[in-house]
C-alpha positions as CSV (number, residue, x, y, z in Angstrom):
1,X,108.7,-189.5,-68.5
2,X,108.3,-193.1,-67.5
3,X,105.5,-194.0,-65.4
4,X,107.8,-196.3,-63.2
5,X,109.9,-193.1,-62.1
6,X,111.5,-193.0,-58.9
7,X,110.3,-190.4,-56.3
8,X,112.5,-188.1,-54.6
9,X,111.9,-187.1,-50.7
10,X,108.9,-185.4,-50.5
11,X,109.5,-183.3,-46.9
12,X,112.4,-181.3,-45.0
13,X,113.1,-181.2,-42.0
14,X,113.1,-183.4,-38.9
15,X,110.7,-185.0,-36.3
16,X,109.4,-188.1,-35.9
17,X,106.0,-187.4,-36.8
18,X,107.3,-186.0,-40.2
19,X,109.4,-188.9,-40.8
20,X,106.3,-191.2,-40.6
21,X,104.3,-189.1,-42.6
22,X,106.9,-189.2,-45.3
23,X,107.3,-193.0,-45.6
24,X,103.8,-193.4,-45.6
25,X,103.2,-191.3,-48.3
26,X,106.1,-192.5,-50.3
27,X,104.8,-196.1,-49.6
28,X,101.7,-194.8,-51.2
29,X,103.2,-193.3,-54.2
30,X,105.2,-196.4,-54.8
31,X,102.0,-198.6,-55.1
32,X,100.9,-196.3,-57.6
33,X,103.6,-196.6,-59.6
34,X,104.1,-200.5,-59.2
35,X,100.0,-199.9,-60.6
36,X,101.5,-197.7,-63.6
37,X,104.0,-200.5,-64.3
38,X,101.3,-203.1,-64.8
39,X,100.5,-201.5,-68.0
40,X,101.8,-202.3,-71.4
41,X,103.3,-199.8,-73.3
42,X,99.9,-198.5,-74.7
43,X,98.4,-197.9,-71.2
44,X,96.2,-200.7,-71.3
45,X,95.7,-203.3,-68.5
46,X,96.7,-206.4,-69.3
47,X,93.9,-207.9,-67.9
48,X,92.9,-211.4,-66.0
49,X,94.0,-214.9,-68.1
50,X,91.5,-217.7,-69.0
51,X,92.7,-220.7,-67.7
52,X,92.9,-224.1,-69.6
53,X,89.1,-225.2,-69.5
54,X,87.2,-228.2,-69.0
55,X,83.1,-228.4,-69.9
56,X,80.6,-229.8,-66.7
57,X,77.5,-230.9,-66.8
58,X,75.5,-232.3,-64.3
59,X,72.4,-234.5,-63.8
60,X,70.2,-235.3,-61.1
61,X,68.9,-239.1,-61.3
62,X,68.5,-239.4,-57.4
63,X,64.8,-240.5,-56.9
64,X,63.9,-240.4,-53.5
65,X,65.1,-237.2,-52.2
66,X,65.3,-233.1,-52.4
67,X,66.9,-231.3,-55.3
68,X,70.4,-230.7,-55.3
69,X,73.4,-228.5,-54.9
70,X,76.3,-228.7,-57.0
71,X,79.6,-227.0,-55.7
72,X,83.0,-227.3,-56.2
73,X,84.7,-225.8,-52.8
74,X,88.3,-225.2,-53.8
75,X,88.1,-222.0,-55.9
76,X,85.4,-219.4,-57.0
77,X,86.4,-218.6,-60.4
78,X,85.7,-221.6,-63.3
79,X,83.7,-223.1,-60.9
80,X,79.6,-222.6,-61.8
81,X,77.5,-224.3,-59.0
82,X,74.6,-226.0,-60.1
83,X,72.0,-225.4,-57.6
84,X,68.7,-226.6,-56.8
85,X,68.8,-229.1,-59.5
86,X,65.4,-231.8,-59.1
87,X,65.5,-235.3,-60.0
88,X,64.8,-235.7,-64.3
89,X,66.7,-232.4,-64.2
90,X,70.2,-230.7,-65.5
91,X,72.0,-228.2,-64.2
92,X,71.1,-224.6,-65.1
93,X,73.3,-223.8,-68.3
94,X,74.5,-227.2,-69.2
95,X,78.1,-227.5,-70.2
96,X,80.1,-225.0,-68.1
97,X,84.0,-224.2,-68.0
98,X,85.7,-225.3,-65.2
99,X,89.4,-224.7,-64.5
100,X,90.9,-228.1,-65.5
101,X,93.1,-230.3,-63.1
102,X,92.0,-232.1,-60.0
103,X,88.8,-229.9,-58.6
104,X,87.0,-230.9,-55.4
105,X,83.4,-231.2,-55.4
106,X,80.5,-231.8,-53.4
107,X,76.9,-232.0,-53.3
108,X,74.1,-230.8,-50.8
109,X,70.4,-231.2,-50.3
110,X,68.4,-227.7,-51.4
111,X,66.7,-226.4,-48.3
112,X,66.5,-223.6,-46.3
113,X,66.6,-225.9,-43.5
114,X,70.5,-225.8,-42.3
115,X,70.7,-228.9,-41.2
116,X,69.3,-229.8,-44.1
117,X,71.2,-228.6,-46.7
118,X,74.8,-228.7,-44.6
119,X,74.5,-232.5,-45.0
120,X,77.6,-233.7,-47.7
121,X,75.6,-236.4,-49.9
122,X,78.6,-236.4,-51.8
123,X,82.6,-235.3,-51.4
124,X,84.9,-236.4,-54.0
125,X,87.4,-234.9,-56.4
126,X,87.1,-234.4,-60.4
127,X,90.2,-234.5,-62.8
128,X,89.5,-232.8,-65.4
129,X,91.4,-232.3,-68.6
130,X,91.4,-229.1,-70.8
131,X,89.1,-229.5,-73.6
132,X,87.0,-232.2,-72.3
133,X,83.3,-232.5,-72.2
134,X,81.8,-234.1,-69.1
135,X,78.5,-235.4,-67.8
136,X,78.4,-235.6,-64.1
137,X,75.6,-238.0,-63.5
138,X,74.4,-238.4,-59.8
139,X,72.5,-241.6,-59.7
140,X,71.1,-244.2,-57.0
141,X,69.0,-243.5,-54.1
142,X,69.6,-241.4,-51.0
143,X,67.5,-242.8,-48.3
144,X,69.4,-245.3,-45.8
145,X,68.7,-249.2,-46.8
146,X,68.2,-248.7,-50.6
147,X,70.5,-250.1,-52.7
148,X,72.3,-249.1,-54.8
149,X,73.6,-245.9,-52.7
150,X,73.7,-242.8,-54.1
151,X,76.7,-241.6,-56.5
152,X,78.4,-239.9,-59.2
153,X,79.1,-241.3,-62.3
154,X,81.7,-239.3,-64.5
155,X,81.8,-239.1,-68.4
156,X,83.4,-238.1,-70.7
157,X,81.3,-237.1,-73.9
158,X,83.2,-237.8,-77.6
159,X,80.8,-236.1,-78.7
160,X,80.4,-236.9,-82.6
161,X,79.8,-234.8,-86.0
162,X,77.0,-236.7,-87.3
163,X,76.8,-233.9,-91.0
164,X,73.6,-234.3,-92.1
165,X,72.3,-237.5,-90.3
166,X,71.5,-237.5,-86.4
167,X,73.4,-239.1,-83.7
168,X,72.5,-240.3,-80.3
169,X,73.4,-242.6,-77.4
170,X,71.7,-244.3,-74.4
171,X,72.1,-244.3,-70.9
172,X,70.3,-245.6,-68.6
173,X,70.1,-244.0,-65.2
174,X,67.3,-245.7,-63.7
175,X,68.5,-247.1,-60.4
176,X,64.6,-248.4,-59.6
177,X,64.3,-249.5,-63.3
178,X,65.9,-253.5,-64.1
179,X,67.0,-254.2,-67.5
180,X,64.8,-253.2,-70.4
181,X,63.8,-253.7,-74.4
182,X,64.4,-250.9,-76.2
183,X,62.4,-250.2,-79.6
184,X,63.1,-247.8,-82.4
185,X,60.2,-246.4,-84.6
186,X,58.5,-243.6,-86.3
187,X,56.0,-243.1,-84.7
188,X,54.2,-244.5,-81.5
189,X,51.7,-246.6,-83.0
190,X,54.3,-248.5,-85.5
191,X,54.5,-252.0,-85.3
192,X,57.2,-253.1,-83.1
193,X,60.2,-254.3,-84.7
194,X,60.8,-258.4,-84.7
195,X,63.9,-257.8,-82.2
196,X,64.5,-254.6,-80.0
197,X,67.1,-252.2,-81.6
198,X,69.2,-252.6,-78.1
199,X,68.2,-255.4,-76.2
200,X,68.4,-256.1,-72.2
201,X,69.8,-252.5,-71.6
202,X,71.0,-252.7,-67.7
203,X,71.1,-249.9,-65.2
204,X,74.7,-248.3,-65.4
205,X,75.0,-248.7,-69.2
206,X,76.6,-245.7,-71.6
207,X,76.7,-246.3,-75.1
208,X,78.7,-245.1,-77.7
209,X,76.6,-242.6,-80.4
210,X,75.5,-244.3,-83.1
211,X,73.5,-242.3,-86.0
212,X,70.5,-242.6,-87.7
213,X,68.8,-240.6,-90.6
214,X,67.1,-237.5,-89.3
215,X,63.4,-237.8,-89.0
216,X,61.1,-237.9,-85.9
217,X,61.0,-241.3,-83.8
218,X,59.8,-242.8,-80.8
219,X,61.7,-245.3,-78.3
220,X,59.6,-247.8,-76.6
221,X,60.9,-249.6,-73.4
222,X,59.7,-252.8,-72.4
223,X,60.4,-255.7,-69.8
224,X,63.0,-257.9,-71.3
225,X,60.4,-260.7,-73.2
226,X,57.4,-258.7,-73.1
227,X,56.0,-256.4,-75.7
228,X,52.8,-256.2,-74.3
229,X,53.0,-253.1,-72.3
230,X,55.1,-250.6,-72.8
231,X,57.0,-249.4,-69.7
232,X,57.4,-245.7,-71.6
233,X,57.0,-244.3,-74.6
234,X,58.8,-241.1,-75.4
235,X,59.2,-238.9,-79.1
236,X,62.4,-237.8,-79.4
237,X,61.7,-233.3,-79.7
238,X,61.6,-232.0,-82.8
239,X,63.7,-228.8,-84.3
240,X,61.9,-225.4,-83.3
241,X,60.3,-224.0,-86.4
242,X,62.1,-220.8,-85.9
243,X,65.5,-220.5,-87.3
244,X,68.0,-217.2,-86.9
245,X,70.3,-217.9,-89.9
246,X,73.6,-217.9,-89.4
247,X,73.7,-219.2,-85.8
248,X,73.7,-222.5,-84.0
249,X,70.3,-223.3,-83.0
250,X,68.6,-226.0,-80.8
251,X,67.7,-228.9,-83.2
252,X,65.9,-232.0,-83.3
253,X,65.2,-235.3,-84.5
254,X,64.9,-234.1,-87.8
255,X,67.5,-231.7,-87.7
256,X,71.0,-232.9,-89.7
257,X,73.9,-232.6,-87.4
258,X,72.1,-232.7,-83.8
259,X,73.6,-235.1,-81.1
260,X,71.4,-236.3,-78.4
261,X,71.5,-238.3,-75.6
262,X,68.8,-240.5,-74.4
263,X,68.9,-241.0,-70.6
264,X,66.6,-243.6,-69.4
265,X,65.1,-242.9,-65.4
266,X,63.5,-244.9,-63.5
267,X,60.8,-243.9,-60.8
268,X,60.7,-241.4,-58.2
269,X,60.3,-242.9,-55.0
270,X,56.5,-242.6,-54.0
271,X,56.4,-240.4,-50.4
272,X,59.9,-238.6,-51.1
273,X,60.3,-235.1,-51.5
274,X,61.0,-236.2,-55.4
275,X,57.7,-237.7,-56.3
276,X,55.5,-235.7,-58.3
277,X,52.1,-237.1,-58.7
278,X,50.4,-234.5,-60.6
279,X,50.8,-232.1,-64.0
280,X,52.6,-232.7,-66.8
281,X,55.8,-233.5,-64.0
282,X,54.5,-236.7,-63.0
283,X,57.6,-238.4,-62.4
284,X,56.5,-241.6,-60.8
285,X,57.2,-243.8,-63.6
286,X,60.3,-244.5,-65.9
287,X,60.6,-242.1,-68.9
288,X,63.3,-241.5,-71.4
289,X,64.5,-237.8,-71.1
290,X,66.1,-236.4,-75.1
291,X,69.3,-234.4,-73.6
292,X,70.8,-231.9,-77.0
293,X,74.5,-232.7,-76.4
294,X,75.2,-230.5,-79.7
295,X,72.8,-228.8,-82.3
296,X,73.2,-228.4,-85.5
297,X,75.6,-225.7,-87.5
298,X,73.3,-222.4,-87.8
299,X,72.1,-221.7,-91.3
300,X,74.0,-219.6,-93.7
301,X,72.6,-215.8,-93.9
């Protein structure tokens, strides 16, 4: 008998109240069978679709304020909030799907404080196309009368196939930071190259990847013209001695096949809720932070 079976009167007689009960009950059996009809022929639900995905990221280089909220407001589902997010830091998770088209978004103080975290630091809508891998990159300061103010910077991440070498690009997120010198070597204690492998790098720049033999090294950032002391010096992670063959795994420098990109921050304003002063967080001078964009392809079993 089919499942989407029409049903016959189900009471004699007459009377109002039996006449209501009979159409609410037949409005009941109907839903059920309108459920029944859902199925497919082998009685299995046919279940919710996966919408044509984007990938988000998002990164919090605002110095001289309180972590952040990310949110998109016009739909739940594809939508994963990165919250309480501080400044040198990535959302929870990374890359993320997120329903592709034109999403709004906005972004909120953490605090427990409503006042607080109900102020809209930014409001501004995403279009994102399926397939694409994004970095949301909130830079700039916060407080009222710094320049430059506060904002998003969207990009979208070709992210290369490097085989067995390494590749990685730069960008430089440092809003408090002015141009710098930027120095590729081995090891920390290397001599410094007769010209800087990238030269005058200005707040706002994105590179293109570029690849390198894998092997551990060091960039060194310096004040355009002066090698004498290094505004940071930061080893690029090595691969994680442990390896579960036949899956991805993190990687490293001297892994063939990671992708990483270097993201160059600047200071976090001394006083702000931002500033961390002691611990291995100390934040309140400019670093280079190794983000994995893509590790390496897992060994074979």
């Amino acid at each position: 008998m089919s499942r989407c079976m029409e049903f016959p009167h189900l009471f004699s007689g007459s009377g109002a109240s039996q006449m209501r009960i009979q159409r609410l009950v037949v409005a009941t059996l109907a839903l059920v069978g309108a459920a029944a009809c859902s199925k497919d022929k082998g009685g299995h639900s046919t279940g919710a679709v996966t919408p044509p995905l984007a990938y988000v990221r998002y990164f919090n280089a605002v110095g001289d304020t309180l972590s952040l909220d990310f949110r998109a407001i016009d739909q739940i589902e594809f939508s994963q909030p990165f919250l309480a997010v501080p400044f040198r830091g990535i959302g929870l998770g990374s890359y993320q799907g997120y329903q592709a088209g034109s999403r709004k978004v906005r972004i909120f103080p953490n605090s427990t404080d409503i006042a607080t975290t109900s102020s809209i630091l930014v409001d501004t809508t995403l279009t994102l196309a399926a397939g694409t891998y994004y970095t949301v990159l909130h830079t700039g300061f916060a407080r009222a009368g710094q320049a430059p103010k506060q904002g998003l910077r969207v990009i979208e991440d070709a992210i290369p196939t490097p085989g067995a070498s390494i590749a990685f690009r730069i960008i430089h997120a440092g809003a408090s930071l002015g141009q710098v010198d930027l120095y590729i070597t081995a090891s920390a204690t290397d001599p410094l190259p007769a010209t800087p492998t990238f030269a005058n790098v200005s707040y706002g720049t994105v590179q293109t990847y570029s690849t390198r033999a894998a092997g551990a090294f060091v960039i060194r950032g310096y004040t355009p013209g002066n090698t004498t002391t290094a505004l940071f010096t930061n080893a690029a992670p090595l691969a994680p001695t442990t390896i579960i063959t036949g899956n991805t795994y993190v990687g490293g420098a001297d892994a063939g096949g990671t992708v990483f990109t270097a993201m160059i921050y600047g200071a976090a304003t001394v006083g702000s809720t931002a500033a961390v002063t002691a611990g291995t967080g100390v934040n309140t001078t400019p670093k280079i932070v190794y983000w994995i964009d893509k590790g390496p392809p897992g060994i074979a079993p």
